[in-house]
C-alpha atoms as one frame of an Amber mdcrd trajectory, in Angstrom:
protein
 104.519  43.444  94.777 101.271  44.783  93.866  98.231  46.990  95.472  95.471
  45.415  97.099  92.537  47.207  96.484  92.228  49.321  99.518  95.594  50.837
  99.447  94.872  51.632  95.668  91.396  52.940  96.597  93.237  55.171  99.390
  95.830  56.017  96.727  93.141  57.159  94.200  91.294  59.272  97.212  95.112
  61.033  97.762  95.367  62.044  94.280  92.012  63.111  94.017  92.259  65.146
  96.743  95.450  66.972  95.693  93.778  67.758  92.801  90.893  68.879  93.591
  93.106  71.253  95.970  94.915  72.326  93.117  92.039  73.228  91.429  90.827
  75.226  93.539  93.826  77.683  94.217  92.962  80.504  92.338  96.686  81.961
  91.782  98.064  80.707  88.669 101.896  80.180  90.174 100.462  78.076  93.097
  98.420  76.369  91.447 101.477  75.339  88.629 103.358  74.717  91.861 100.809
  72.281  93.513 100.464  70.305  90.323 104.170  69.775  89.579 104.364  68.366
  93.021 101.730  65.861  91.982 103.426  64.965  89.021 107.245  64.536  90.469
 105.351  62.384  93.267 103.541  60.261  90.522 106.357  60.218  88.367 108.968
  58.817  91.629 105.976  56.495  92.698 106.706  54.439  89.179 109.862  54.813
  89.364 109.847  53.073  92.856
């Protein structure tokens, strides 16, 4: 079962948004931290 548009809009907005929060931490180990947690959450999403 696929996305409709909107919930892959809103999905796109949610990684954005993590990102961007990522970016901006300005400590190296939380900012590794905060972008492994996007990539296990990506990487169990396709796994789903």
């Amino acid at each position: 079962m696929g996305m409709s548009d909107k919930q892959f809009n809103g999905f796109v907005r949610f990684l954005l948004d993590a990102l961007k929060d990522a970016m901006e931490e300005e400590e190296s180990d939380k900012r590794n931290e905060k972008l492994t947690k996007i990539v296990d959450n990506l990487q169990k999403t396709l796994e789903e």
